[in-house]
C-alpha positions as CSV (number, residue, x, y, z in Angstrom):
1,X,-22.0,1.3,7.8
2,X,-25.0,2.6,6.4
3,X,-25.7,0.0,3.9
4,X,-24.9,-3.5,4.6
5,X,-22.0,-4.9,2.2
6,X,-20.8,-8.7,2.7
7,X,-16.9,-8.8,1.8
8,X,-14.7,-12.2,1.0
9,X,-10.9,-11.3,2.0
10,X,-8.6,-13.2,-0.5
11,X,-4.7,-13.8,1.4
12,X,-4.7,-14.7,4.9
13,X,-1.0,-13.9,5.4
14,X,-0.4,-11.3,8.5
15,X,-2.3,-8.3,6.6
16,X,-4.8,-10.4,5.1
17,X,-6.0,-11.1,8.3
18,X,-5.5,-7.4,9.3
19,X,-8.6,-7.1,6.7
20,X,-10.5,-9.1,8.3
21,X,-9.8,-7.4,12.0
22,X,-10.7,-4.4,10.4
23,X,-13.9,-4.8,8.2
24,X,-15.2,-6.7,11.8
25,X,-14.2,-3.6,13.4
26,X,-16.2,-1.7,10.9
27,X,-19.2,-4.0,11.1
28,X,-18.7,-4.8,8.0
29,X,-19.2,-9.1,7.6
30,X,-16.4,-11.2,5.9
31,X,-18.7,-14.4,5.0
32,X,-15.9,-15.8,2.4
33,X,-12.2,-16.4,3.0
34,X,-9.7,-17.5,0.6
35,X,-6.2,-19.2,1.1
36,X,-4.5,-22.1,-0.4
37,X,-3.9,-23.3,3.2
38,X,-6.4,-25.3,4.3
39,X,-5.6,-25.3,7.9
40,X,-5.3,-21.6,8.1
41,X,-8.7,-21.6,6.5
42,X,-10.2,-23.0,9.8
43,X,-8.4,-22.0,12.3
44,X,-9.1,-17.9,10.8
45,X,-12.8,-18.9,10.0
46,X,-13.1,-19.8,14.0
47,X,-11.3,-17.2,15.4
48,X,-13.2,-14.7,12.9
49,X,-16.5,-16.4,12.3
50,X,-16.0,-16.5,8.6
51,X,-19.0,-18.7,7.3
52,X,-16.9,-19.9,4.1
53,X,-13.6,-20.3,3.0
54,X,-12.1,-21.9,-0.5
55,X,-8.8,-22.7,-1.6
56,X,-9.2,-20.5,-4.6
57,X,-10.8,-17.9,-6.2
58,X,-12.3,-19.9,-9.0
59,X,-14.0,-21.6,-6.3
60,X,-15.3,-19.0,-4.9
61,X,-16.5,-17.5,-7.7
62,X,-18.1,-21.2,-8.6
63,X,-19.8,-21.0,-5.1
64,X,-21.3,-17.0,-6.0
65,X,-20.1,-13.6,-6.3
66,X,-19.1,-11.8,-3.8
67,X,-20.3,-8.0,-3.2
68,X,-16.6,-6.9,-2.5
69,X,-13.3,-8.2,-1.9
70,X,-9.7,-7.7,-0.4
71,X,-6.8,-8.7,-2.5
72,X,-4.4,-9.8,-0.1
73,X,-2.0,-11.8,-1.8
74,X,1.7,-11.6,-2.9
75,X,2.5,-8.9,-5.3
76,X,2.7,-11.4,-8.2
77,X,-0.1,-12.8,-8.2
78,X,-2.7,-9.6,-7.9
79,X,-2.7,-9.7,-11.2
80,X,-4.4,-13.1,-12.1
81,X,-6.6,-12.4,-8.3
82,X,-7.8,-9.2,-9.5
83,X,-8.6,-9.6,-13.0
84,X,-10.4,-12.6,-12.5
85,X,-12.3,-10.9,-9.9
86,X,-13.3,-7.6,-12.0
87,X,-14.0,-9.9,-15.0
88,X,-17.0,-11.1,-12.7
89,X,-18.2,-7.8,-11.7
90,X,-16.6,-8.0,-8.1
91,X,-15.2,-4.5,-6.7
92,X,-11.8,-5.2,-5.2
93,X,-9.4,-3.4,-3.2
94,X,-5.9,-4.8,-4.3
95,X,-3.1,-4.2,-1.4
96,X,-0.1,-2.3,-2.2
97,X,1.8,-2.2,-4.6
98,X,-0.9,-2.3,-7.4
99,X,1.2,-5.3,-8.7
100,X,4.9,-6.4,-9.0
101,X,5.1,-5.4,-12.9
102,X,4.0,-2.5,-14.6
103,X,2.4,-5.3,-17.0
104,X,0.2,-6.4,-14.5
105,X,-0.7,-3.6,-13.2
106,X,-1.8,-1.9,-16.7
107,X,-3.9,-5.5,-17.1
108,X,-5.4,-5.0,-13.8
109,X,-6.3,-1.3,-15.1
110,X,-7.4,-2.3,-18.7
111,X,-9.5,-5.3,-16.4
112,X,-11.2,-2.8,-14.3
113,X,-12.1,0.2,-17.4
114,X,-13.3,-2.7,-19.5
115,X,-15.6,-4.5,-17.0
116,X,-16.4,-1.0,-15.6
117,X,-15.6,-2.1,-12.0
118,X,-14.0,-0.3,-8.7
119,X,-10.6,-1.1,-8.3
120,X,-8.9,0.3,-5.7
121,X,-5.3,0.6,-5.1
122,X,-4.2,0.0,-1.4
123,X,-2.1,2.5,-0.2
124,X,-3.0,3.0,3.5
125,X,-0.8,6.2,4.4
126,X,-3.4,8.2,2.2
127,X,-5.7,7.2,5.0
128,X,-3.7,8.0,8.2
129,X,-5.1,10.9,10.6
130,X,-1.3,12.8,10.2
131,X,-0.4,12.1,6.8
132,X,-3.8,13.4,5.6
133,X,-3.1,16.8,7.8
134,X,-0.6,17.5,6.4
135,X,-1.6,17.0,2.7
136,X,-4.7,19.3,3.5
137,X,-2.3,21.8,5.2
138,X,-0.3,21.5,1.5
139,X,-3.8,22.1,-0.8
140,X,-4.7,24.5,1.7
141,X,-1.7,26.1,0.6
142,X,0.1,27.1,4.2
143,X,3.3,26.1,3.2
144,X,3.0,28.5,-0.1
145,X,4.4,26.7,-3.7
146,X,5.6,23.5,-2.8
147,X,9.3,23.2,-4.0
148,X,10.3,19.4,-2.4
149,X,9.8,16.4,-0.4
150,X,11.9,14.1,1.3
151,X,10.8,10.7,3.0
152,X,13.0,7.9,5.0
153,X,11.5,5.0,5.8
154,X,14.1,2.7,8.0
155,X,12.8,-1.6,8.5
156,X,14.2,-3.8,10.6
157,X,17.1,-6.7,8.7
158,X,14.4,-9.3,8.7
159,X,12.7,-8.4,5.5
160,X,15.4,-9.1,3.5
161,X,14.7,-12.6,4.6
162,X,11.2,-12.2,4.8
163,X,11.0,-11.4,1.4
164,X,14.1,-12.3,-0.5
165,X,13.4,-11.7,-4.2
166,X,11.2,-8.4,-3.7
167,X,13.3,-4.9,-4.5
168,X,12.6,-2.2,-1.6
169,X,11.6,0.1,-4.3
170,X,8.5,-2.5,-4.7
171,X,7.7,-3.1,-1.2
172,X,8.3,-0.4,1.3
173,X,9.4,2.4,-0.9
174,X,6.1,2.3,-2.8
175,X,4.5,4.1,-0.1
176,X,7.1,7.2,-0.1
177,X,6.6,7.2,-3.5
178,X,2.8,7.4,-3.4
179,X,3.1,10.2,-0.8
180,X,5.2,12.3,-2.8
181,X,2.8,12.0,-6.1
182,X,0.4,13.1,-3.3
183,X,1.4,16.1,-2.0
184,X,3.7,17.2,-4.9
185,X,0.1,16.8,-6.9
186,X,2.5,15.7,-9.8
187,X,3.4,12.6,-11.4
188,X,6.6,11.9,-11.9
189,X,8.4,12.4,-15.2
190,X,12.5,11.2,-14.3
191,X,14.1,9.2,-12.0
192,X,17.5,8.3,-10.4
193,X,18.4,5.9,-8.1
194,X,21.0,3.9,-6.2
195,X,21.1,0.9,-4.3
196,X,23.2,-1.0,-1.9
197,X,23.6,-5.1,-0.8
198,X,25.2,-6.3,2.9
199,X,26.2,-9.2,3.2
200,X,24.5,-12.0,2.9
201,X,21.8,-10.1,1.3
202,X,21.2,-11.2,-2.7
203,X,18.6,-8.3,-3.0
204,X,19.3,-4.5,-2.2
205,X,19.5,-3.5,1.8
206,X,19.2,0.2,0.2
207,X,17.4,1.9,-2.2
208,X,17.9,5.9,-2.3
209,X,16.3,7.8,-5.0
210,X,15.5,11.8,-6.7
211,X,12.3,12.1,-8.7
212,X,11.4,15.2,-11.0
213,X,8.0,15.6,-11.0
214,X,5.9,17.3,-14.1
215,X,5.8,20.4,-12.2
216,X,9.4,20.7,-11.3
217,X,8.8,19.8,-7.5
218,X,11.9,17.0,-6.6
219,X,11.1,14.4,-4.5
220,X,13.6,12.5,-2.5
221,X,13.2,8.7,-1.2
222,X,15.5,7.0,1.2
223,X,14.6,3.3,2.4
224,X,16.9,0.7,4.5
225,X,16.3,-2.6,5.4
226,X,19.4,-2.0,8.2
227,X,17.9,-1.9,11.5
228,X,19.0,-5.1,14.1
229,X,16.2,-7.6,14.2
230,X,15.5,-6.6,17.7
231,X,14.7,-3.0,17.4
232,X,11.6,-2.4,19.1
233,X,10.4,0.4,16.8
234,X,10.2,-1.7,13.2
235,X,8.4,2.0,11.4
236,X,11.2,4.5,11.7
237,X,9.4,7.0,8.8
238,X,9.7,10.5,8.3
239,X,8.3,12.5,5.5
240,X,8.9,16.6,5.4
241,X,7.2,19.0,2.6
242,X,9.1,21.9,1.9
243,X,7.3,24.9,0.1
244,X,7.5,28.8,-0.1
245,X,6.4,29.9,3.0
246,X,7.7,26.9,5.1
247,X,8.3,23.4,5.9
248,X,6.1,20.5,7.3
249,X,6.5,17.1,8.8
250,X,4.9,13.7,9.9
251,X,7.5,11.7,12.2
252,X,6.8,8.0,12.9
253,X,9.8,7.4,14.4
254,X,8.8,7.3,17.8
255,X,6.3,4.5,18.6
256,X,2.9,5.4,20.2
257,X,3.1,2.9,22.6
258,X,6.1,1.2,24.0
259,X,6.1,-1.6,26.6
260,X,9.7,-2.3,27.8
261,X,9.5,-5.9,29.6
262,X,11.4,-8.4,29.1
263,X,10.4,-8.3,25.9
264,X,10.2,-5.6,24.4
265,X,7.3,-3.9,22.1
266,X,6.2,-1.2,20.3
267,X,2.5,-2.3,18.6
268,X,1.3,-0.5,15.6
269,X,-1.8,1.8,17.1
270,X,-1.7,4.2,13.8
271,X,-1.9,3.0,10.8
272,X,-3.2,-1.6,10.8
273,X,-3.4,-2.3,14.1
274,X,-4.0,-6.1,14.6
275,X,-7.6,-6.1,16.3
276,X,-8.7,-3.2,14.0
277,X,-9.1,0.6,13.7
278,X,-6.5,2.9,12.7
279,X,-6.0,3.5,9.3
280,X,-6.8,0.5,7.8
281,X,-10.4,0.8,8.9
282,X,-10.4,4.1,7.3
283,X,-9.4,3.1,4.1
284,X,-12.2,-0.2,4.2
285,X,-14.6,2.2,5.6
286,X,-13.6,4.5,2.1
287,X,-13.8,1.2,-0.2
288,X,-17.0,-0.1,1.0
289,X,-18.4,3.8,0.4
290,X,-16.9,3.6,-3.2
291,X,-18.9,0.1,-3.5
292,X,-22.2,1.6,-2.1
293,X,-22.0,4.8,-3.9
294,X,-21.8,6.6,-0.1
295,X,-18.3,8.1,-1.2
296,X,-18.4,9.5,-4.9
297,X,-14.4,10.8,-4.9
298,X,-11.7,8.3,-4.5
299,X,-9.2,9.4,-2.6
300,X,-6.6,6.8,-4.3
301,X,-7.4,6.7,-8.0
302,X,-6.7,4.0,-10.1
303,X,-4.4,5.9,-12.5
304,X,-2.3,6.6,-9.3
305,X,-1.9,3.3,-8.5
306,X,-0.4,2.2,-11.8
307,X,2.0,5.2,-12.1
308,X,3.0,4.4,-8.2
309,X,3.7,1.4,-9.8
310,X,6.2,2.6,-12.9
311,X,7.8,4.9,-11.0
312,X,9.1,1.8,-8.4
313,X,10.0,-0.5,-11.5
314,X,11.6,2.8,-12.4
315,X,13.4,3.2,-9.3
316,X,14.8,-0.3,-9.2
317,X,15.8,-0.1,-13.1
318,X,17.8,3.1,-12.5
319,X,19.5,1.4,-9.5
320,X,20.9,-1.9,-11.8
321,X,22.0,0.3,-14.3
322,X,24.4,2.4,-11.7
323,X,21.9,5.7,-11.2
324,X,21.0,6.2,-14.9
325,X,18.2,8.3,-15.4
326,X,14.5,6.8,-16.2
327,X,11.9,9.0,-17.7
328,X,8.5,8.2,-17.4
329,X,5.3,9.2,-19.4
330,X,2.4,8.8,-16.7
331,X,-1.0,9.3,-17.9
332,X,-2.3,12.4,-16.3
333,X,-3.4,12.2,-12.2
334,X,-6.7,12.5,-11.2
């Protein structure tokens, strides 16, 4: 990087320490950790050469301010992370979803215009080499007026006991919904949805929903939670534009790499891979700009991240009350 930024990563769950793969990757130093674990405070501070690490963030704001930092943690508790962090001047980058409410997220917005701080929202597939291609082929206009957009996004069964009080439309779905605010350029104004359980499943398997955008595009979202545990392929996406003068595609349902031992594996090489790279390091590498004033446009804006974040709640409301229709008053995109 061009100007030397010093970043504490708060979450050291799988993706927290993602973050920290990826600013090293990046050159970029993470000199402060921050977990309530204390023994996966050591053992990541040896393995990455992390010079400090606290149990909280009051602590770490009680030990100094850091330049930057990664908000790693559970969807619940970005709220109290992030605010506390803006409140003290720190430019974050808060992981997707923005937060689990559209409460906390507005709180994390008001947090961020009032302290007049970056925040940005964490949704990676903005950042990835073929998503991006195709959403400059779309402002490029080679599809023509674009009329819709589907995505499917297929995980493996395990999430549902990975994460067994989250709603798809929260965790997995908020990417497909982020895309199609993207490309259709539009925020969304209605929803319907449905959803479906299995089995010893209390939270939905299946979440399917239409979205009207502003400008009349119609977006639709598909997301299972269905897969066996042992597929080897755990990011079956697809997400197609259609427009005018023709239809385009980005298909991540076969795996870049695929070792077939006797145990099988397809690593992520696109979008977080585990030693760093991909994009991940694009989207640090877009933060720490923001932060340094290298990179004057963001390419996720905050507004975007809060209405990614009503139109999920949306999703999931629509789906309790048997597919009736949410509307939705977004402020205006950037």
């Amino acid at each position: 990087m061009s100007q030397r930024v010093e970043v504490a990563v708060i979450g050291a769950g799988a993706f927290g320490l993602r973050h920290v793969a990826a600013y090293r990757s990046l050159g970029v130093p993470v000199t402060a950790l921050v977990d309530p674990n204390p023994g996966v405070r050591r053992q990541v501070a040896a393995e990455h050469d992390v010079t400090r690490t606290f149990g909280t963030v009051e602590e770490l704001l009680a030990a100094g301010t850091p330049q930057a930092a990664s908000v790693c943690v559970p969807g619940p508790a970005h709220r109290d992370v992030a605010v506390a962090l803006l409140a003290a001047g720190v430019p974050v980058l808060v992981e997707k979803p923005l937060a689990a409410t559209v409460a906390d997220a507005e709180a994390i917005v008001a947090a961020a215009r009032t302290h007049g701080v970056l925040c940005q929202p964490g949704h990676i597939l903005r950042h990835s080499a073929p998503h991006r291609a195709l959403y400059d082929a779309v402002r490029a206009g080679r599809l023509g007026q674009v009329l819709a957009i589907s995505s499917r996004r297929d995980r493996p069964r395990t999430l549902s006991r990975l994460f067994p009080d989250e709603h798809p439309a929260l965790l997995t779905a908020v990417h497909d919904i982020d895309l199609a605010i993207w490309y259709a350029q539009s925020p969304v104004v209605e929803v319907r949805a449905a959803a479906r359980t299995r089995p010893g499943s209390a939270t939905p398997v299946l979440v399917w929903a239409e979205l009207r955008h502003a400008n009349d595009v119609v977006s639709s979202i598909r997301n299972s939670y269905l897969l066996p545990a042992h597929t080897p392929n755990h990011t079956s996406d697809l997400v197609e534009v259609y427009g005018t003068d023709g239809v385009a595609h980005v298909d991540l349902g076969h795996p870049t790499l695929l070792v077939q031992g006797e145990q099988t594996e397809a690593p992520d090489w696109l979008l977080s891979p585990v030693d760093g790279g991909g994009a991940l390091a694009a989207e640090l590498r877009h933060f720490v700009g923001q932060v340094t004033g290298v990179e004057s446009a963001a390419v996720v804006p905050l507004a975007d991240g809060l209405h990614v974040v009503q139109v999920a709640t949306a999703m999931a409301d629509s789906a309790a009350a048997g597919g009736a229709p949410r509307r939705i008053s977004p402020e205006p995109l950037s």
